[in-house]
C-alpha positions as CSV (number, residue, x, y, z in Angstrom):
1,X,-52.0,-95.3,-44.1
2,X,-52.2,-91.8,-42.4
3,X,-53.2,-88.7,-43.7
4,X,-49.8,-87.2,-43.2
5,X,-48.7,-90.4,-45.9
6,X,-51.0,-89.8,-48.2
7,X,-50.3,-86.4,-48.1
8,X,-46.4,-87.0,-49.2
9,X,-47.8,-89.6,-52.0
10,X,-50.2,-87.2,-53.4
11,X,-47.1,-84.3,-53.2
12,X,-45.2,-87.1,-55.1
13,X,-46.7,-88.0,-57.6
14,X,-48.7,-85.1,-58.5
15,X,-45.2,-82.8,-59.5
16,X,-44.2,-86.8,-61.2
17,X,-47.3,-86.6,-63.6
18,X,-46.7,-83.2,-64.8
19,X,-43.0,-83.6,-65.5
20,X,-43.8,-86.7,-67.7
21,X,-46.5,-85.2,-69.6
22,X,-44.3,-81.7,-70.0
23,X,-41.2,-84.4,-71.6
24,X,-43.8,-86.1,-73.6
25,X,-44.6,-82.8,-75.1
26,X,-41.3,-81.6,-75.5
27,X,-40.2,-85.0,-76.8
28,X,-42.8,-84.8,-79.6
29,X,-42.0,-81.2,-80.4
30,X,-38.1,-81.8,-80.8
31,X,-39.1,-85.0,-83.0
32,X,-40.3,-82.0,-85.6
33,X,-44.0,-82.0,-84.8
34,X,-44.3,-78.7,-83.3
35,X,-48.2,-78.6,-84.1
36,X,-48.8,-81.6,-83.0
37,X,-47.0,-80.9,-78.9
38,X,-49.0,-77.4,-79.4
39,X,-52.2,-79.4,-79.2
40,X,-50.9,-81.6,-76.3
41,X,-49.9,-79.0,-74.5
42,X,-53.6,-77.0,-75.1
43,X,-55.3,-80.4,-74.4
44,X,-53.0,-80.3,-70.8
45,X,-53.8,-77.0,-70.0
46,X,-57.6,-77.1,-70.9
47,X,-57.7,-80.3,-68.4
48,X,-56.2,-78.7,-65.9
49,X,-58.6,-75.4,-65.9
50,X,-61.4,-78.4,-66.1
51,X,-60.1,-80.2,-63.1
52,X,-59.8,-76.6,-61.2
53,X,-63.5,-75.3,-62.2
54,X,-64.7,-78.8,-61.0
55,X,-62.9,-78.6,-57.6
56,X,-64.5,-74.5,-57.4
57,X,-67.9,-75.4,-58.0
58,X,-67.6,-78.5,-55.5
59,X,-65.5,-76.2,-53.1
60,X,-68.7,-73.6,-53.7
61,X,-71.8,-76.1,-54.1
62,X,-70.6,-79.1,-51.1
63,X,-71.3,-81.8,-53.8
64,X,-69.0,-84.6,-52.3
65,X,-70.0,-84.0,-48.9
66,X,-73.4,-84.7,-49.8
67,X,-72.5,-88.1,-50.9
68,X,-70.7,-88.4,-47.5
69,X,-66.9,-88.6,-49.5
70,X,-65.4,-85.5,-47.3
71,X,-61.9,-85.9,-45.9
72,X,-61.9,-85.9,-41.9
């Protein structure tokens, strides 16, 4: 596959994952278990800073180029 259509999966699917996970939550929350979508919705949001101060500190540090896994 090329880049470009890798690109348009990755634009899929990321938005896809969200969306699912954002029902699921909401699903749970109208099924009366407010507290319980509240900690989903934390656990979503703290993975998601996670995922962002891993990518910063790779972005800052060059630790997958090391490895030789770079894009290009």
């Amino acid at each position: 596959m090329t880049y470009q259509q890798w690109a348009l999966i990755a634009d899929i699917y990321t938005p896809v994952i969200a969306l699912v996970c954002f029902i699921s939550i909401l699903r749970v929350m109208l099924k009366g278990s407010m507290q319980q979508g509240l900690i989903r919705l934390v656990l979503v949001i703290l993975s998601t800073i996670f995922i962002y101060t891993m990518m910063f500190i790779d972005n800052i540090l060059h630790i997958w180029p090391t490895f030789g896994l770079h894009l290009g």
